[in-house]
PAVORO-69657 format. One record per atom (N, C-alpha, C, O): residue in one letter; x, y, z. Coordinates in pm, whole numbers, plus 32768, in hexadecimal, padded with zeros to 4 digits. Layout:
N
aXYZ/...
This chain:
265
x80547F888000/x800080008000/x8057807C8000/x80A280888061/x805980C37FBB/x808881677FA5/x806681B97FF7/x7FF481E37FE4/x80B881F9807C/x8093826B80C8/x803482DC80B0/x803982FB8039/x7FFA831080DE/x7F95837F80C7/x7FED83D380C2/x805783DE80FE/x7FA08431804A/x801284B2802A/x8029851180AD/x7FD2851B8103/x809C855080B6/x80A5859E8151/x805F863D8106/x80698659808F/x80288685815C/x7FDC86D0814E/x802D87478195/x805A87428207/x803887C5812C/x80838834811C/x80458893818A/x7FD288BE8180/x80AB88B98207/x80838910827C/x803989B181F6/x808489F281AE/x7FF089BA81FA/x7FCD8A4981D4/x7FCA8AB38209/x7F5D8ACD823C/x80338B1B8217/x803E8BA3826D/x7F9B8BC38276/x7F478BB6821D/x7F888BF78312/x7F248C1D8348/x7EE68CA08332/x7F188D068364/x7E8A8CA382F5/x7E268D29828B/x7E188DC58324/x7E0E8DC8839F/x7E1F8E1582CC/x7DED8E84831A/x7D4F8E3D8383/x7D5D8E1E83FA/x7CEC8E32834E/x7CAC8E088369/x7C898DA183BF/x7C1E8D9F83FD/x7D188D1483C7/x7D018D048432/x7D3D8D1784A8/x7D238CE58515/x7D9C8D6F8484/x7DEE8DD684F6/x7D6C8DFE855C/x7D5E8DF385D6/x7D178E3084F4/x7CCD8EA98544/x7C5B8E3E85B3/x7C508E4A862D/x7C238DF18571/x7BCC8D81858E/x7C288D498626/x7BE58D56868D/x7C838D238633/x7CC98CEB86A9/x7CE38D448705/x7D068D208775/x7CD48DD686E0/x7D188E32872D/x7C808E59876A/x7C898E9887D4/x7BFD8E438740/x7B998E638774/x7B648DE487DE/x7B198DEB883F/x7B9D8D8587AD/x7B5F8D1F8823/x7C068CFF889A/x7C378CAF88E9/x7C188D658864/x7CB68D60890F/x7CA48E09891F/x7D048E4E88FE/x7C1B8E538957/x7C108EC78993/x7CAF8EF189D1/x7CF48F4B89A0/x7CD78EA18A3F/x7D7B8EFB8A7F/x7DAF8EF48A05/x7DAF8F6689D6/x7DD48EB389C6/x7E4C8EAF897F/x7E238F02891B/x7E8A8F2088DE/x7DB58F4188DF/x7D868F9F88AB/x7DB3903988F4/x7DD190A288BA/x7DAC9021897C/x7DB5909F898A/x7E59909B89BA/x7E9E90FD89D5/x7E7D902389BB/x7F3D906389CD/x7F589082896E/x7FA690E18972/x7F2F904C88CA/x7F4790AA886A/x7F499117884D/x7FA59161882B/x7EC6912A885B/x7EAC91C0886C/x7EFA922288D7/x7F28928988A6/x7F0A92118949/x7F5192348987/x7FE692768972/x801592E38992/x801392118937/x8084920B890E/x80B7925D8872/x812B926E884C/x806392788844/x803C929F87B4/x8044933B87D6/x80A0938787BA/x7FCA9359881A/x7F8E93EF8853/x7FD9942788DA/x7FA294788925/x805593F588ED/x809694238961/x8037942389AE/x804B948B89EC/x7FBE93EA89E5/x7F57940C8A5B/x7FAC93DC8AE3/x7FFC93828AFC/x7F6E944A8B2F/x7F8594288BB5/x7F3593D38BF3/x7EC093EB8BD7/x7F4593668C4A/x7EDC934B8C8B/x7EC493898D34/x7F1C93958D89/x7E6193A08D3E/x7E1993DC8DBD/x7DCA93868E25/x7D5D934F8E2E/x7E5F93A08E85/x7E0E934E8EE1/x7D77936A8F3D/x7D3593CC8F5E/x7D6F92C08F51/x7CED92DD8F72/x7CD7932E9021/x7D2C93149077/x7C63938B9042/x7C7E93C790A9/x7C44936D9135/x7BD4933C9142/x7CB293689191/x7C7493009203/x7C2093689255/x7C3193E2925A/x7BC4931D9293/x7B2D933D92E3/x7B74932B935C/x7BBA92C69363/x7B6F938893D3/x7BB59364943D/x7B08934F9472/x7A9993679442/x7B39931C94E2/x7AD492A49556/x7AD9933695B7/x7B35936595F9/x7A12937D9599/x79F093CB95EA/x79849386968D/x793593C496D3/x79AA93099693/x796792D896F8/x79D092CE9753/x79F9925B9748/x79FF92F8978F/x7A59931A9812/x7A43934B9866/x7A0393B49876/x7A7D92FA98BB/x7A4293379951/x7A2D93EA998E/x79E7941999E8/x7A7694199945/x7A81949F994C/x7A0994D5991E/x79B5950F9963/x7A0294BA9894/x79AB94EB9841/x790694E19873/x78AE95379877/x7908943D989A/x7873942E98E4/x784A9456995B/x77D1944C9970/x78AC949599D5/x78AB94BD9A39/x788E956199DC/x7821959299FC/x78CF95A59987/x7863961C9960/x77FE963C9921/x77C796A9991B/x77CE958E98C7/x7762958F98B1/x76F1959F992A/x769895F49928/x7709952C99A7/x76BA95409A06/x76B695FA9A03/x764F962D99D8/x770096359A20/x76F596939A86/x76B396F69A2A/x765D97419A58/x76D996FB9997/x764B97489955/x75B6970F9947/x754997449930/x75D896A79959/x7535963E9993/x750B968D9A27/x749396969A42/x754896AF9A60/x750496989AED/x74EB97409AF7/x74A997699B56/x752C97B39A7D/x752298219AC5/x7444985A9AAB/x73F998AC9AE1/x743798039A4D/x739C984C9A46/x734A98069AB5/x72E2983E9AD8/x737197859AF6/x731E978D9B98/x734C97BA9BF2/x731897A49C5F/x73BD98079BE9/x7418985C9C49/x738F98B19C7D/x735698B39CEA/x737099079BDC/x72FF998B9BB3/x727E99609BFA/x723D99A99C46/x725598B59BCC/x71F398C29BE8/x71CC987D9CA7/x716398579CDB/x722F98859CCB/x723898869D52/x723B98F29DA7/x71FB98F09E10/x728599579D83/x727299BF9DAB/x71FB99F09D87/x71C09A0C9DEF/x71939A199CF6/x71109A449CEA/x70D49A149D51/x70949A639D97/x70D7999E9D6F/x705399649DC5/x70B0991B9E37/x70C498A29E33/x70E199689E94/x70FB99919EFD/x712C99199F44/x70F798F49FAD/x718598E19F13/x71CD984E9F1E/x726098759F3E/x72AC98409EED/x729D98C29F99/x730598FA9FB7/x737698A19FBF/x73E498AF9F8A/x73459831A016/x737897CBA040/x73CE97769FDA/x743A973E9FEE/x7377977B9F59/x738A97019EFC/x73F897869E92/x746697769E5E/x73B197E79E94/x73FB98419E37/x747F98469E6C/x74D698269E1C/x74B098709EFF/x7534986E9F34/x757797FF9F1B/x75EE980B9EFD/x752F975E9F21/x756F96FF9F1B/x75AD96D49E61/x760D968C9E47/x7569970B9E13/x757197079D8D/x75EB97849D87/x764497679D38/x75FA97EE9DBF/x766D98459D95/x76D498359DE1/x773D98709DC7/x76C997F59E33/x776B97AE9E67/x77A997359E1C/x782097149E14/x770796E09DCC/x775196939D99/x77B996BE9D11/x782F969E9D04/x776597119CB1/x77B097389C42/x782D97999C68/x789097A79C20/x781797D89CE0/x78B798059D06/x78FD97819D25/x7966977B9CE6/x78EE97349D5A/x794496C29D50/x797B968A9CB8/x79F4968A9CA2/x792996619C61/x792696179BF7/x7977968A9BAB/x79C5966C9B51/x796397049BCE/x79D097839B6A/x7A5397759B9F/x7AB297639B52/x7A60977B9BFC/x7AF897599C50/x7B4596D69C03/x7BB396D79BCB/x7AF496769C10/x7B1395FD9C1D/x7B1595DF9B72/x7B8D95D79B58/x7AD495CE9B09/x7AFA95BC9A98/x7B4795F49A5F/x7B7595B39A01/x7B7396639A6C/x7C0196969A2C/x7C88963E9A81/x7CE896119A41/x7C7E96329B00/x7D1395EC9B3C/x7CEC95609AEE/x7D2E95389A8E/x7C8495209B1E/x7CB494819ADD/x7CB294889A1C/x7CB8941699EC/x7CA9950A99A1/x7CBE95279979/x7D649536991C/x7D86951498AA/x7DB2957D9997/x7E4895AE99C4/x7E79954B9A12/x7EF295559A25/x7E4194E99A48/x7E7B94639A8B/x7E9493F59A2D/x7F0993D59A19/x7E4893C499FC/x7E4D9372998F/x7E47937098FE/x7E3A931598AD/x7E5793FA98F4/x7E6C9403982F/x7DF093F597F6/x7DF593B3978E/x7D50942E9824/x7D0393EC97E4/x7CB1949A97BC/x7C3D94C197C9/x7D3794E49787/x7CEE959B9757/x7CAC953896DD/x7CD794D196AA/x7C38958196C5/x7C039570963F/x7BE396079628/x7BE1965F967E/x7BC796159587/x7B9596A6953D/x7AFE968F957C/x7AD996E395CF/x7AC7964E9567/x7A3996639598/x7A1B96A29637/x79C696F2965E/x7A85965B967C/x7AAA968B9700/x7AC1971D9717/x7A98975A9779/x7AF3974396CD/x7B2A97D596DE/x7AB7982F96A4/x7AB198A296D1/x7A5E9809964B/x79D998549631/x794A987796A2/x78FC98D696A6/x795A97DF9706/x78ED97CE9721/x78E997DE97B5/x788A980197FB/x797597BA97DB/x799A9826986B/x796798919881/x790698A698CA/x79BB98FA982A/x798699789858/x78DF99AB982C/x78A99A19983A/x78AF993697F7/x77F8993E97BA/x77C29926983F/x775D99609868/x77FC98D9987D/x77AB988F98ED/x77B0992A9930/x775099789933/x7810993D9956/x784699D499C0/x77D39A2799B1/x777B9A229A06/x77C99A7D9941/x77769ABD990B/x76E29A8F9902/x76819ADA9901/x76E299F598FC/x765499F298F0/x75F399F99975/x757E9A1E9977/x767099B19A1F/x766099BF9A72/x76379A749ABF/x75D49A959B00/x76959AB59A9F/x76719B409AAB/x75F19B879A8D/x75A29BCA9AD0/x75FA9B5D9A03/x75649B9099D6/x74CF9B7A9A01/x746B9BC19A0A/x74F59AE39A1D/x74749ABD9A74/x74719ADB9B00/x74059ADD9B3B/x75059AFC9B50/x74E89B169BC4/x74A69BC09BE4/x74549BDC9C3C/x74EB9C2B9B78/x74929C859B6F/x74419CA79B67/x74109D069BA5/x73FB9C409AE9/x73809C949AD9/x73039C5A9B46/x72949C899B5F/x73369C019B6A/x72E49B8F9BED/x72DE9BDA9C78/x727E9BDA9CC4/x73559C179C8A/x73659C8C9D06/x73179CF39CE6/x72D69D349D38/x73189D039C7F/x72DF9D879C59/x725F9D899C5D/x721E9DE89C89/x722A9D159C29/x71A59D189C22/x71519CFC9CD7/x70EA9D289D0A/x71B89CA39D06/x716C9CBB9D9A/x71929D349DBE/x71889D249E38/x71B89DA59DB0/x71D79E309E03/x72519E1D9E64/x72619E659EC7/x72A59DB99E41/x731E9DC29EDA/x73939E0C9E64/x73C49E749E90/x73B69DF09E00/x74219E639DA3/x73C39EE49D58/x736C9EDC9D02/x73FA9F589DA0/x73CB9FBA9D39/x73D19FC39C7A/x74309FA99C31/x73599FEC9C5A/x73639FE09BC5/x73D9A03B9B81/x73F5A02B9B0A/x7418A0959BCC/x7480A0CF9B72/x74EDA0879B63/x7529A0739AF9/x7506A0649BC5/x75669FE09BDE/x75709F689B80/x75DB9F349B5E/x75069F459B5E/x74E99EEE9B07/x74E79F289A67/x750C9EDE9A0C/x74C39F939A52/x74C79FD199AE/x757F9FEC99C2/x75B89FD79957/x75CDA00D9A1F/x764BA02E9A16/x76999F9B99F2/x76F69F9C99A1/x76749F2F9A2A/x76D19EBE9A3E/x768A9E77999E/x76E69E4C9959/x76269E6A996F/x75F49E4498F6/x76109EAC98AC/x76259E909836/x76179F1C98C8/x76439F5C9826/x76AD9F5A9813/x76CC9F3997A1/x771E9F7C9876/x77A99F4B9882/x77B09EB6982C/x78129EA797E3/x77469E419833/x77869DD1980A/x777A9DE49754/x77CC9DCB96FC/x76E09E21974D/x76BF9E6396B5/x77289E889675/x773C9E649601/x77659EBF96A6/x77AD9F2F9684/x78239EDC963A/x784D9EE395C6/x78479E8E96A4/x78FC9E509672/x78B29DC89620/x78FD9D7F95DE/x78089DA39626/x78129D43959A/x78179D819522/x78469D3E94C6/x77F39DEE950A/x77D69E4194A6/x786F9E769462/x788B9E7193EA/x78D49EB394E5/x79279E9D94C3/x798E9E4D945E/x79CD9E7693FD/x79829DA494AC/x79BD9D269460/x797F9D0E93F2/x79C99CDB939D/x79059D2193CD/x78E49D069352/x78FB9D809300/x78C69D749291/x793C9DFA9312/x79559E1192A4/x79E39E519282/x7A079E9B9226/x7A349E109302/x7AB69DE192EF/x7ADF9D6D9299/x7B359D669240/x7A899D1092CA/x7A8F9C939264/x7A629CAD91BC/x7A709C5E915F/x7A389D1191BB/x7A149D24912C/x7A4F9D6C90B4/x7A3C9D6C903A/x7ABE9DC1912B/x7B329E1F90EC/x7BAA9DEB90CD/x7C0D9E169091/x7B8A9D7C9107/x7C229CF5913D/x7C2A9C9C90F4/x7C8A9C4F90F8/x7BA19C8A907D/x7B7B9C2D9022/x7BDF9C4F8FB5/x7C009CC58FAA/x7C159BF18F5E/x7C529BFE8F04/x7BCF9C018E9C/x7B619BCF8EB4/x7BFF9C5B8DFE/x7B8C9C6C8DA1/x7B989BE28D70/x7C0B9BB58D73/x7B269B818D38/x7A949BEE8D32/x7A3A9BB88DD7/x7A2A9B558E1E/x7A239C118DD2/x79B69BF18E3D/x79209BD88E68/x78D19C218EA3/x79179B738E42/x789F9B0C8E77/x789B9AD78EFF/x79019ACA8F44/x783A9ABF8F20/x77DF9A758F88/x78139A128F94/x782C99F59009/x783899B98F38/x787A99558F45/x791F99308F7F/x795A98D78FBB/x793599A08F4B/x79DD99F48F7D/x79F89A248FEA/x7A649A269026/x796E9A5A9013/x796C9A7E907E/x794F9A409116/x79559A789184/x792F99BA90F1/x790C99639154/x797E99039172/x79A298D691DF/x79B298EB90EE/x7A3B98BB90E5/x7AA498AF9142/x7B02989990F6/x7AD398B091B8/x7B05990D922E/x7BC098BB9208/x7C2798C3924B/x7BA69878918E/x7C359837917B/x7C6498A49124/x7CDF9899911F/x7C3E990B90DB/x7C79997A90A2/x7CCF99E19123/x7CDD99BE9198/x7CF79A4990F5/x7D2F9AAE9155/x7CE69AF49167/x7CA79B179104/x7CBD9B3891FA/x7C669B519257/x7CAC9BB4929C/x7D269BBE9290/x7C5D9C0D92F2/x7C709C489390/x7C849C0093DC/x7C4A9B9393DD/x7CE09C25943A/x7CE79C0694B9/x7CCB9C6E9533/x7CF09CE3952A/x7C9A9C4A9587/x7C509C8C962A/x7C879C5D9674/x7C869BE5968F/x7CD79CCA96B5/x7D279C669727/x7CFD9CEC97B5/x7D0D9D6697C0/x7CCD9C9297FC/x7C889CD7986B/x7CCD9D2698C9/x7D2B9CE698F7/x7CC19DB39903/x7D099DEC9904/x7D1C9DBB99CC/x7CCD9D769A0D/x7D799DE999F1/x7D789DE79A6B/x7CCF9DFF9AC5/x7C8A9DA39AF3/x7CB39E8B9AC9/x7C399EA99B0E/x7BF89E7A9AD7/x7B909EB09AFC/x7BCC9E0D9A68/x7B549DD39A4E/x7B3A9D6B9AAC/x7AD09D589AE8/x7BBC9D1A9AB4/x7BEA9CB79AF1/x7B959CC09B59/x7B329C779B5A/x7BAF9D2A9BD2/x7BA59D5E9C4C/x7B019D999C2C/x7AC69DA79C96/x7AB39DBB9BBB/x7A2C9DC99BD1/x79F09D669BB4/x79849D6B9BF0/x79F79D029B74/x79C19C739B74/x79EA9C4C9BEC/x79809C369C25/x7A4E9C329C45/x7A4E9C199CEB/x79DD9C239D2A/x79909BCC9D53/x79D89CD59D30/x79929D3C9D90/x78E59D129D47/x788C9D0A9D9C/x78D49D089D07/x78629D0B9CBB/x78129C619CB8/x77999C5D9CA0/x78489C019CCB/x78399B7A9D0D/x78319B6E9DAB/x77FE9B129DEA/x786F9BE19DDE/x78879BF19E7B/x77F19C389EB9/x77A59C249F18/x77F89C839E59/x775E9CEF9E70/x76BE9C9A9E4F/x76529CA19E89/x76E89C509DDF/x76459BD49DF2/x767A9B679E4A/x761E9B329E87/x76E09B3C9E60/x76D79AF59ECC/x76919B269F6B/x762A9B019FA2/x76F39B829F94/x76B59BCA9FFD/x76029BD89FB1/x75B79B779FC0/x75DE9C359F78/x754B9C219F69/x74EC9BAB9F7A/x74759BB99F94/x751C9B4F9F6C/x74B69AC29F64/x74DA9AAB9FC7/x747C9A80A00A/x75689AB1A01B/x75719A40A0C4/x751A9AC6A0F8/x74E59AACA164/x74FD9B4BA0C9/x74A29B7AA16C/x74399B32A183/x74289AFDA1F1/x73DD9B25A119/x73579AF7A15C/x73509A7BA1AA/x72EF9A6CA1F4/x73AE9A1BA1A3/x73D499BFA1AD/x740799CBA25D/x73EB996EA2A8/x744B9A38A28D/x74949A4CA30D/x741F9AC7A349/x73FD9B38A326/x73F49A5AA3C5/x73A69AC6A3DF/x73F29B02A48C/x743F9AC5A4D6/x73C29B6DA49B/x73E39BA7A506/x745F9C05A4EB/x74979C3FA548/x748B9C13A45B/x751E9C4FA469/x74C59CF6A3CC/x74779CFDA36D/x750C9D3AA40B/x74DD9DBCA3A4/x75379DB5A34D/x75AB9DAEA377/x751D9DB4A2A7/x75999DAEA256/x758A9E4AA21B/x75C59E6AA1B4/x75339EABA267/x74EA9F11A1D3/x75669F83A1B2/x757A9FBDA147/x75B89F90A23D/x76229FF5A238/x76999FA1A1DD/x76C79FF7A192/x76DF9F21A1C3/x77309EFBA187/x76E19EC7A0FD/x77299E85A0B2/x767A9ED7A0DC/x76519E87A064/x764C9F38A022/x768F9F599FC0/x760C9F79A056/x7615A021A01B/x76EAA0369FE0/x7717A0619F76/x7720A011A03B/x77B2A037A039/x77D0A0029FAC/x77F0A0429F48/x77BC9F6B9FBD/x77EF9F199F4F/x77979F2D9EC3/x77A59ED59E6E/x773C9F9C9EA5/x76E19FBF9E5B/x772AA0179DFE/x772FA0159D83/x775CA05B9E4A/x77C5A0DA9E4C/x785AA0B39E0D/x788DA0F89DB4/x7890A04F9E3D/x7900A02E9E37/x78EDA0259D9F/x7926A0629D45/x78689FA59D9B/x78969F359D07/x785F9F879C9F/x787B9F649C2C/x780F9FF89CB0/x77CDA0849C40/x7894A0AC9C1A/x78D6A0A19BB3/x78B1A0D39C8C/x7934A12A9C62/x79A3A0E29C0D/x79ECA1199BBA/x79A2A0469C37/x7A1D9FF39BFD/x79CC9FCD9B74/x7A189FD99B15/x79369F9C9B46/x79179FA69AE5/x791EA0109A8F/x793A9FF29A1B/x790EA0819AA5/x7934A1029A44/x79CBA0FE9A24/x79F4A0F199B0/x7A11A1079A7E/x7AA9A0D39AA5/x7ADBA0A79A3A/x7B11A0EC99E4/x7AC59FF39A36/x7ABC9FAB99B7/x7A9C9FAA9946/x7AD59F7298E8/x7A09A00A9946/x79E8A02398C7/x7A41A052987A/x7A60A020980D/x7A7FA0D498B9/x7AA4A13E988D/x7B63A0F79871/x7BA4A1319819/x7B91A0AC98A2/x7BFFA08198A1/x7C12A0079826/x7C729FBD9815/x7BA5A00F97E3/x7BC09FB69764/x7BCBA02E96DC/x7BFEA019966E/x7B93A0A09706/x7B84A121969E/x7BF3A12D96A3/x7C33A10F963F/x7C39A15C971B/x7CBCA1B496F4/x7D3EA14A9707/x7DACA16B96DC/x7D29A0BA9751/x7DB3A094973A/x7DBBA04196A7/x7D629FF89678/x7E43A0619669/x7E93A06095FB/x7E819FB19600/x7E5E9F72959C/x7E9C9F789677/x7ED69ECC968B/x7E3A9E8A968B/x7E2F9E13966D/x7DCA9ED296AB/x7D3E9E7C96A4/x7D249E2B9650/x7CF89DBB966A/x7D3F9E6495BC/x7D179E0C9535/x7D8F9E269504/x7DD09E8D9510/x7DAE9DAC94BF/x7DFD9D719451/x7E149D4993D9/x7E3E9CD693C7/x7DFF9D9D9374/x7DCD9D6B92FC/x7E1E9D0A92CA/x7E6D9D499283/x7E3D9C8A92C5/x7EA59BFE92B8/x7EE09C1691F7/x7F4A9C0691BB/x7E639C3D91D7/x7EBC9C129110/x7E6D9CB790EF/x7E079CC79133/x7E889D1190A7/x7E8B9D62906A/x7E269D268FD3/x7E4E9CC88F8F/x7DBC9D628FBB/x7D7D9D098F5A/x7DF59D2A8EBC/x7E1A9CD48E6C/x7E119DA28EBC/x7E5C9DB58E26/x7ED39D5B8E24/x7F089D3A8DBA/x7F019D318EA4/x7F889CF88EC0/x7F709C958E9F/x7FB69C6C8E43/x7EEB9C238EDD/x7EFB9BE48EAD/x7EC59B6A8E21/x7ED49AF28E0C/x7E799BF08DD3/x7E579BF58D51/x7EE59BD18D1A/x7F0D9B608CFC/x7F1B9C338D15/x7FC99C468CD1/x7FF29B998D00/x7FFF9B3D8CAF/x80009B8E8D86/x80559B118D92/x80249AAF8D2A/x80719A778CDC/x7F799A948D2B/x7F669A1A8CF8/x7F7E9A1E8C45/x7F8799C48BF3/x7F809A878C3E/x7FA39A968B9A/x802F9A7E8B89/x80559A458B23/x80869AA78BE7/x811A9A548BD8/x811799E48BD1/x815199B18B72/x80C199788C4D/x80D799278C45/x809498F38BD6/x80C6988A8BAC/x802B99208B96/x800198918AF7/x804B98CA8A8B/x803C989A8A1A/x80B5994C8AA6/x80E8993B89F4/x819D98E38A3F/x81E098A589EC/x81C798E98AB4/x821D989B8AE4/x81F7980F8AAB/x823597DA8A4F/x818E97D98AE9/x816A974E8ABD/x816E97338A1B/x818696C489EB/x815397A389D3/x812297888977/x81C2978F890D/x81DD975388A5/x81F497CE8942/x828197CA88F8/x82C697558931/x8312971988E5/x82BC97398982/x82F3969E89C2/x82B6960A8971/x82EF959E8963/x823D962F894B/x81E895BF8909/x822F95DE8861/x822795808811/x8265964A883A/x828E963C879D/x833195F387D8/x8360958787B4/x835A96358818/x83EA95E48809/x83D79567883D/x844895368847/x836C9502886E/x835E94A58859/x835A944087D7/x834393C887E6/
């Protein structure tokens, strides 16, 4: 019997170059890759916002609206016991925070939310039973008005062009920075010190608080204006981090850099 004729390898057609290169997707795109100088971009890791830190200030913005509604309806007891706790849980999630390495970005947003959100409700809750005077309360809330109004439109000058909503939420672009000045420091103290004292009076009976709760009325009006006024005129309050024209210019260096790097490839 005579061997079967051997059969001539035939160079492989454009066509089925292309055909193999569609059913091997990677190896499609290392071509490409490799072809188009592309960079690849890594993927962005999700840090783990369930930490102990983090949920100890979730509680404590949980707990500040029955703080309010303990105090409305004359629950002194439960309201004092709810604002010692979130002064605890504020203390305490930033050290085990700084103890064990567990800062997160979400952390650093929602801290000082809790702060603020606690304040707000303890004001307007005092206020509304008659134990904080109402000027007191339009001074320490417009003061807070004031410096959000502020940040948002620091953050908006700080935006590199173009500027969208989307850009603007972005907080991984270049931004403002607020760095709290000394006497703010010291009126957020005084000003946690002053609803504290307010809620333990009703609570302590037999002792007159009306001459030191008047004092400390006085004090935290003066260190709130204080503060206000110490983010206007000091130079070190805000920080503008990237210059938006600056860093327009940079990124245009960097894609005709890349891009002359990708021809001498």
């Amino acid at each position: 019997m005579s061997a079967p004729p051997l059969r001539s390898k035939e160079p492989p057609t454009s066509q089925s170059k292309i055909s193999k290169l569609l059913h091997q997707p990677q190896t499609l795109g290392k071509k490409l890759s490799s072809k188009l100088g592309a960079v690849t971009v890594p993927t962005t890791k999700k840090e783990n916002i369930y930490t102990i830190p983090n949920l100890l200030t979730f509680s404590r913005i949980a707990a500040s609206p029955f703080i309010g509604y303990a105090i409305l309806h004359d629950q002194h007891a439960l309201a004092l016991g709810l604002f010692a706790y979130a002064g605890v849980t504020d203390a305490l999630d930033g050290w085990i925070a700084r103890r064990w390495g567990l800062q997160t970005v979400v952390g650093t947003v929602i801290d000082p939310m809790a702060d603020k959100m606690l304040m707000t409700v303890l004001v307007v809750a005092l206020t509304v039973k008659g134990t904080l005077p109402l000027w007191l309360a339009v001074l320490i809330l417009g003061r807070d008005v004031a410096l959000a109004i502020s940040a948002i439109y620091y953050r908006w000058i700080s935006l590199p062009p173009p500027k969208t909503m989307a850009r603007y939420w972005d907080f991984s672009l270049p931004s403002a920075e607020v760095r709290p000045t000394a006497i703010s420091k010291v009126n957020t103290f005084l000003q946690l010190g002053l609803m504290g004292l307010t809620t333990v009076a009703p609570v302590v009976t037999g002792v007159d608080f009306g001459m030191s709760l008047t004092l400390m009325q006085y004090i935290v009006a003066t260190t709130t204006v204080w503060s206000g006024a110490s983010y206007v005129f000091s130079k070190d309050a805000v920080k503008i981090l990237t210059q938006p024209q600056q860093t327009e210019k940079k990124e245009k260096e960097v894609v005709v850099g890349e891009g002359e790097k990708k021809r001498e490839l």
